[in-house]
C-alpha positions as CSV (number, residue, x, y, z in Angstrom):
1,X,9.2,14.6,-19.7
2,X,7.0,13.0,-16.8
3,X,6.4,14.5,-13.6
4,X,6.0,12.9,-10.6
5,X,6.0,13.4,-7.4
6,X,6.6,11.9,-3.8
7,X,5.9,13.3,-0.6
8,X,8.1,12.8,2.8
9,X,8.0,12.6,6.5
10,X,11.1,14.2,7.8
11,X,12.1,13.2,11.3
12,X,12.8,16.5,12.1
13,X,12.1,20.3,10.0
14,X,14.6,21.2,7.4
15,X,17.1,23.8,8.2
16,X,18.4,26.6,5.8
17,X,22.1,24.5,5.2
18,X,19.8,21.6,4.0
19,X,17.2,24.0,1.5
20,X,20.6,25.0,0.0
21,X,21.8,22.0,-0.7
22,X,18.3,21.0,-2.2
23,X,18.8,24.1,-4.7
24,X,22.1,22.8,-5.3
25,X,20.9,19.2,-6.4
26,X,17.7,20.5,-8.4
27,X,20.2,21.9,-11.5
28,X,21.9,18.7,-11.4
29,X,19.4,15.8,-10.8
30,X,16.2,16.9,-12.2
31,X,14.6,17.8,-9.4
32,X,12.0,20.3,-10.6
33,X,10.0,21.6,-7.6
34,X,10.1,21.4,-3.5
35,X,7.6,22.1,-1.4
36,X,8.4,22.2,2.5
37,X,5.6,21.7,5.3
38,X,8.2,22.1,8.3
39,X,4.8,22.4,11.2
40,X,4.1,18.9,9.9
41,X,7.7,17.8,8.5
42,X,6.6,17.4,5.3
43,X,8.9,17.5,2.0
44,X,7.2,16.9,-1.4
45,X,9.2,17.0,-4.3
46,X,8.1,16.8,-8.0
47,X,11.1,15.3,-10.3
48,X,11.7,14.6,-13.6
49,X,10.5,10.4,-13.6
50,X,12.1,10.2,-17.6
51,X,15.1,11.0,-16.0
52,X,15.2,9.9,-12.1
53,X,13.6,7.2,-10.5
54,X,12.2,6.9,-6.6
55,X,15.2,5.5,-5.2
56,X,17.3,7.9,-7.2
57,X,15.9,10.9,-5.8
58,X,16.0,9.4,-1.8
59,X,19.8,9.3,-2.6
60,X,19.7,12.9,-3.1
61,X,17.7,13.9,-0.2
62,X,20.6,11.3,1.8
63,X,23.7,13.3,0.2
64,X,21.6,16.7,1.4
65,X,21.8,15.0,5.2
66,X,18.0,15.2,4.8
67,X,16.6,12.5,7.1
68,X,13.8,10.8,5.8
69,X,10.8,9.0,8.2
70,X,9.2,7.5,5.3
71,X,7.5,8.0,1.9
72,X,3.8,9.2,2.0
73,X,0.7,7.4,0.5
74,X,-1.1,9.7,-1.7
75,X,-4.1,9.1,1.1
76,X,-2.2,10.1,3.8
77,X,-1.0,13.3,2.0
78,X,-5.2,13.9,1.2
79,X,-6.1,13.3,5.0
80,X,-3.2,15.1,6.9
């Protein structure tokens, strides 16, 4: 297994309908680990990259209703 992850700027903070569905999703996609940052609308989420790819796992985030601003550089997770 390889673990990656990839962090996101949400347009707006997660509510508890769209955490559930995340939970959901993780035992069926491979999504290992979230990590939510809703003062700055932040999502990371570690995944298993032997089994999903980066596209793969914005699809699940889109099927949660998760809207998604963009995908963070790693330097712009470091500086914020």
């Amino acid at each position: 297994m390889t673990f990656l992850e990839l962090t996101f700027e949400l347009q707006r903070p997660l509510q508890p309908e769209q955490l559930r569905r995340l939970g959901e999703f993780a035992n069926t996609y491979g999504l290992r680990r979230f990590r939510v940052d809703n003062s700055n609308r932040r999502l990371s989420v570690e995944y298993d990259a032997s089994r999903l790819k980066a596209t793969e796992v914005i699809q699940v985030l889109r099927r949660a209703r998760i809207a998604v601003a963009r995908t963070l550089e790693p330097e712009e997770i470091l500086s914020g």
